[in-house]
Structures are given as structure tokens and as C-alpha cells.
Backbone as CSV, one residue per row, in Angstrom:
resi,resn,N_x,N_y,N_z,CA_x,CA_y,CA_z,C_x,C_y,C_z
1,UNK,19.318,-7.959,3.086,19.233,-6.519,3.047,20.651,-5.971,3.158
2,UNK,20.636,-4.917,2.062,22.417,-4.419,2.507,22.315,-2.843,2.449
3,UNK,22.746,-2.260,3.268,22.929,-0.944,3.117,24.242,-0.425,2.511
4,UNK,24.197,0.314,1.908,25.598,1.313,1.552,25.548,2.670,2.050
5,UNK,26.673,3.241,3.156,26.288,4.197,3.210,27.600,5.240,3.108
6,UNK,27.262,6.006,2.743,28.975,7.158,2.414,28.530,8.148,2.115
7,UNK,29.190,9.086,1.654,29.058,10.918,0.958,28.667,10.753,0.318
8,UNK,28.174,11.670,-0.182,28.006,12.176,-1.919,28.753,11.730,-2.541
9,UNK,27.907,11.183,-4.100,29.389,11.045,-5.017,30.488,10.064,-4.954
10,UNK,30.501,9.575,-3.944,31.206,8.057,-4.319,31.022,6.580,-4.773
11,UNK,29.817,6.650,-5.279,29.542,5.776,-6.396,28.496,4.711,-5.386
12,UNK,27.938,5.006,-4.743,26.677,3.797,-4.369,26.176,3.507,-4.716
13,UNK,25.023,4.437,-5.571,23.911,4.060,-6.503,24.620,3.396,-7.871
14,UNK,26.161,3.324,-8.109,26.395,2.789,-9.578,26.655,1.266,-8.511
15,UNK,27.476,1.339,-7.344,27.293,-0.079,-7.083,26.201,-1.059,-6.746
16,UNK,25.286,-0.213,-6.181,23.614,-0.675,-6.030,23.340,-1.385,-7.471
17,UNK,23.425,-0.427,-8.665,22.781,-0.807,-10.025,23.739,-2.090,-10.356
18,UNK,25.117,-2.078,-10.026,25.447,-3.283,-10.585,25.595,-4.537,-10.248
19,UNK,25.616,-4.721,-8.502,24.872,-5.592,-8.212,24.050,-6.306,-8.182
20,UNK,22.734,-5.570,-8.472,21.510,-5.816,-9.003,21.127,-6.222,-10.110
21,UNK,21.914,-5.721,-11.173,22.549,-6.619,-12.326,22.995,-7.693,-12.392
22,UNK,24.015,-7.744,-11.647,24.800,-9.366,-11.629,24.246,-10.327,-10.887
23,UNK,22.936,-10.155,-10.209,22.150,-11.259,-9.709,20.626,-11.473,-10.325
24,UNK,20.792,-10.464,-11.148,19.583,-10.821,-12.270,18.288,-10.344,-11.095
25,UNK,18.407,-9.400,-10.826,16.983,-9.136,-9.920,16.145,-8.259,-10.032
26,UNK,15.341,-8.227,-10.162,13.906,-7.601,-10.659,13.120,-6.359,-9.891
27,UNK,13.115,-5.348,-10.596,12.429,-3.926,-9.559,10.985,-4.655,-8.985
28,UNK,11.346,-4.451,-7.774,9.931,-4.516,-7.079,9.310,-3.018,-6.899
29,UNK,7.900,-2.452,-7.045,7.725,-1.077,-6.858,7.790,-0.576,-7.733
30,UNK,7.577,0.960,-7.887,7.806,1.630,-8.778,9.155,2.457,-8.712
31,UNK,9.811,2.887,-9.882,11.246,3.361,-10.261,11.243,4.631,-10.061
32,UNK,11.488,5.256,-9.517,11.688,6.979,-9.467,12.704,7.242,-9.735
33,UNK,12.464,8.905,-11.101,13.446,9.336,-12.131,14.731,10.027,-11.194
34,UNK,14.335,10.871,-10.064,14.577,11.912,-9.260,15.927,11.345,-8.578
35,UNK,15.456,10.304,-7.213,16.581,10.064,-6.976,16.183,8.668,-6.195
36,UNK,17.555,7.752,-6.367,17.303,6.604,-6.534,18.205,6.326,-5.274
37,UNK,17.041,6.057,-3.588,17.389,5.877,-2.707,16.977,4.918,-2.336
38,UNK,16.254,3.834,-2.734,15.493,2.698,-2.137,15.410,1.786,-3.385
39,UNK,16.495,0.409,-3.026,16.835,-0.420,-3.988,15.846,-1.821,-3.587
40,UNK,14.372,-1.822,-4.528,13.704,-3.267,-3.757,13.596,-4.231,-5.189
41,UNK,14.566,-5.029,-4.793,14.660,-6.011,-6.405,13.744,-7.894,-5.538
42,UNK,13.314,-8.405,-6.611,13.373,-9.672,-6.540,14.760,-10.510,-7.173
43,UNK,14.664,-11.798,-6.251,15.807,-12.450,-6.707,14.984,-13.519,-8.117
44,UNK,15.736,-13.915,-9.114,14.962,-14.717,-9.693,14.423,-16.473,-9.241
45,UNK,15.506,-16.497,-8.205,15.312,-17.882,-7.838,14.913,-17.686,-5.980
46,UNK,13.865,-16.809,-5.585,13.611,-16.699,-4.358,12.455,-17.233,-4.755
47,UNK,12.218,-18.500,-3.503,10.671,-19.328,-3.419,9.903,-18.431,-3.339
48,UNK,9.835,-18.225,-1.745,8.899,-17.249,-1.415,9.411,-15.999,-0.818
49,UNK,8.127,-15.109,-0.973,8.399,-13.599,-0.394,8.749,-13.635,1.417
50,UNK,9.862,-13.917,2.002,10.121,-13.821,3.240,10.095,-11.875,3.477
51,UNK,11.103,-11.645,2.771,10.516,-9.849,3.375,9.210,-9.470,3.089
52,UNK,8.293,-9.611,2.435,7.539,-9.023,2.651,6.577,-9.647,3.737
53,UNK,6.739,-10.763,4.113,6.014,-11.639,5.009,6.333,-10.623,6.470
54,UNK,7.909,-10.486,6.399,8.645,-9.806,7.670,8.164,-8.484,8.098
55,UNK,7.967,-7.785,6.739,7.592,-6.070,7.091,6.056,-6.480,7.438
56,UNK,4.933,-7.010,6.700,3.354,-7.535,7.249,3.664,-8.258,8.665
57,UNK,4.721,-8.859,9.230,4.279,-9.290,10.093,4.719,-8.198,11.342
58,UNK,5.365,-7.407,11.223,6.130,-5.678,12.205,4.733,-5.311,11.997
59,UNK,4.306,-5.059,11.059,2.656,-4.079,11.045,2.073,-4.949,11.601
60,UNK,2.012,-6.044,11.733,0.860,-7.275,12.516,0.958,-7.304,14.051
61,UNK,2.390,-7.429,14.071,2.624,-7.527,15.670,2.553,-6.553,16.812
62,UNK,2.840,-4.927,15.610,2.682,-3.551,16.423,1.469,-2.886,16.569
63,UNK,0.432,-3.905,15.205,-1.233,-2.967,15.824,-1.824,-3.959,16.720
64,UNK,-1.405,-5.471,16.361,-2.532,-6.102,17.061,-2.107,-7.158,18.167
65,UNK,-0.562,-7.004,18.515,0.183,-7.404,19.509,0.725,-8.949,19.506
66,UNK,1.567,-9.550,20.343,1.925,-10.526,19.684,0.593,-11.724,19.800
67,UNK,0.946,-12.719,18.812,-0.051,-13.926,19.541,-0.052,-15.041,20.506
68,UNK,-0.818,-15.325,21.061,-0.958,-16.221,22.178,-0.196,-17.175,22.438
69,UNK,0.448,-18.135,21.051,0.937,-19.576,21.021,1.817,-19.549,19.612
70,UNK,3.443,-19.928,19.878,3.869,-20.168,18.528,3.423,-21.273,17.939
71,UNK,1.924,-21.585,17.894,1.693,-22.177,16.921,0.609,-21.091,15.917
72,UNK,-0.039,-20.326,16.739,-1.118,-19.551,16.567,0.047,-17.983,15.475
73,UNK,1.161,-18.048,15.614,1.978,-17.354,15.056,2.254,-17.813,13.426
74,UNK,2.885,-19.279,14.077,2.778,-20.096,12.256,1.802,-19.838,11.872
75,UNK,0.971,-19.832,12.458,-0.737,-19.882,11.522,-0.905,-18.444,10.693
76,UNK,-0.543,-17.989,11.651,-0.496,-16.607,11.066,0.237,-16.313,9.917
77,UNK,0.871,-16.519,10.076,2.862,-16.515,8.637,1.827,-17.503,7.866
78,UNK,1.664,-18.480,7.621,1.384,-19.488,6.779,-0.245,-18.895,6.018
79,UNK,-1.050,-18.459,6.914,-2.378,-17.739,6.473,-1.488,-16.730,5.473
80,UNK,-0.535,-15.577,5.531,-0.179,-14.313,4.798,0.266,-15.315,3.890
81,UNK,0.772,-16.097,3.778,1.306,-16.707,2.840,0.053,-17.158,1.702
82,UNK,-0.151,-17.891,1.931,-1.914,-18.582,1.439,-2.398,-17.268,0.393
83,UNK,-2.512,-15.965,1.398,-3.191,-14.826,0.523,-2.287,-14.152,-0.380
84,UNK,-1.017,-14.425,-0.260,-0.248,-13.663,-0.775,1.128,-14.461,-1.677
85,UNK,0.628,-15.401,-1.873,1.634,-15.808,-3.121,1.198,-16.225,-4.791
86,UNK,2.260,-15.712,-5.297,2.311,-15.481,-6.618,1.661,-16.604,-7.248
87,UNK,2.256,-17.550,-6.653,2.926,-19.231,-7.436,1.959,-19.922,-6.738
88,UNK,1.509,-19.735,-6.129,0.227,-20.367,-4.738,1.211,-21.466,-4.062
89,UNK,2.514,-21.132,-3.938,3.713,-22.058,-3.317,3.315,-21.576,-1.727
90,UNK,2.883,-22.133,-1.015,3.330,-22.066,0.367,4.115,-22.633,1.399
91,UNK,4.780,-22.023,2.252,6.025,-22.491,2.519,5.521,-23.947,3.812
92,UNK,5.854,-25.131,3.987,5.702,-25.675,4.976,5.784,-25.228,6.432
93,UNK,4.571,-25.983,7.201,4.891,-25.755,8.544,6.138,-25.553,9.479
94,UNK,6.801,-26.688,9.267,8.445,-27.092,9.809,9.200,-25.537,9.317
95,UNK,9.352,-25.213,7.894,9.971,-23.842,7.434,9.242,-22.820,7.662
96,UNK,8.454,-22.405,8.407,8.040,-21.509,8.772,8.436,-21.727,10.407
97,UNK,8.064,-22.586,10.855,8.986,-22.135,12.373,10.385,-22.377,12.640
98,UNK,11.283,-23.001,11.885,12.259,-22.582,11.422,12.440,-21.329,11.810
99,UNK,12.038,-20.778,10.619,12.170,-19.063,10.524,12.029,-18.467,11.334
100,UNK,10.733,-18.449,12.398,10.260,-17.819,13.219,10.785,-18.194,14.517
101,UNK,11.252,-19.558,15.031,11.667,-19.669,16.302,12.820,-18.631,17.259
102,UNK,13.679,-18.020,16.476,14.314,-17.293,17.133,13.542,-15.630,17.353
103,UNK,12.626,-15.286,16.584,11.725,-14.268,16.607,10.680,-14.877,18.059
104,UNK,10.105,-15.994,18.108,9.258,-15.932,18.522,9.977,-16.140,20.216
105,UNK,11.093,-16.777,20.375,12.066,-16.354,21.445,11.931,-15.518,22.263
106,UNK,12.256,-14.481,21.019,12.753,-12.892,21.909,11.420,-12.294,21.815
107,UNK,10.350,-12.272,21.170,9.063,-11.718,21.683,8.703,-12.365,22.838
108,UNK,9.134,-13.269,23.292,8.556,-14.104,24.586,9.439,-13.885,26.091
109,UNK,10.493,-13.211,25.701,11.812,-13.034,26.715,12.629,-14.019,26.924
110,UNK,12.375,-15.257,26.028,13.537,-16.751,26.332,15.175,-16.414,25.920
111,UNK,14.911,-15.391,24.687,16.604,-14.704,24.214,16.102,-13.181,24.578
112,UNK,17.826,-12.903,24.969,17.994,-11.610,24.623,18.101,-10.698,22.993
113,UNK,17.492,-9.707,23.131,17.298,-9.223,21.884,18.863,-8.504,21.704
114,UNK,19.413,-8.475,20.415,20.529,-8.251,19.914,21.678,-8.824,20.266
């Protein structure tokens, strides 16, 4: 994720567009004519959808709280996965807590957050 942020008029949205260009990445969403504040591309060579796994799992964790056991967590990540891939690629156990061990950390109080 990268933000750009500055005034008016100093060229973000042309560096947004050409970035996005030079990595060959794909509008996710729909394009609005008006004004172009929210840049969501696919990469062409990304396995799987990790952000969108990330934003479903903030809505997962804030209505229905965290879960019991980081294993019961993988299960969880690996279930969104199951329903929600393109390629029916799902990511292994081991790479999914990978991913999640330092998340599942600081939901637990073992790290400090930031």
C-alpha cells in the first residue's frame, strides 16, 4: 500500500497512473470519471488476494471478536480463502501463519502494537 500525499496540482494522480503502468496492474473496482482518489490495481503476478483477505479479516475481527486459538484463526484465513479465490489456489497452512503470527501476537498482548 502506498500513499501519496501533497497539494493540489503537483502531479500524484499522474504518478499514481504511471506507476501502475509500469507494473502492469489491473483496476480492481470500478473507475470513476470525477475524481480519481482511490488507486486499487491487481499485480499480475500476485498468488493470492492477501489485502483483501486483510480488510475481511478487520470486518471479521471487529464484529465477531478475535478467535479462541491461532489455529482456529488459520482456519479462518484459509476457510476466506477456499471461498474466495479466483484460481481455487489456496495458500498453505505454514503461509498463512507465517502471515498471521505477528498479527496474532499483538491481538493476544505477546508484542507491542506499533
Amino acid at each position: 500500500m502506498v500513499f501519496l500525499v501533497g497539494g493540489a496540482g503537483n502531479g500524484k494522480s499522474r504518478l499514481a497512473a504511471e506507476v501502475v503502468q509500469s507494473v502492469n496492474g489491473r483496476r480492481k473496482g470500478p473507475h470513476y470519471a470525477f475524481a480519481q482518489r482511490n488507486y486499487e490495481f491487481e499485480l499480475p503476478n500476485a498468488r493470492y488476494d492477501w489485502e483483501s483477505m486483510y480488510a475481511w479479516l478487520t470486518w471479521h475481527l471487529f464484529e465477531k471478536g478475535v478467535p479462541p486459538s491461532q489455529s482456529a484463526l488459520i482456519a479462518l484465513v484459509q476457510d476466506w480463502f477456499v471461498q474466495n479465490s479466483r484460481t481455487g489456489e489456496v495458500p498453505d497452512e505454514s503461509t498463512i501463519r507465517k502471515r498471521l503470527i505477528p498479527l496474532w501476537r499483538k491481538l493476544r498482548g505477546e508484542e507491542p502494537v506499533g
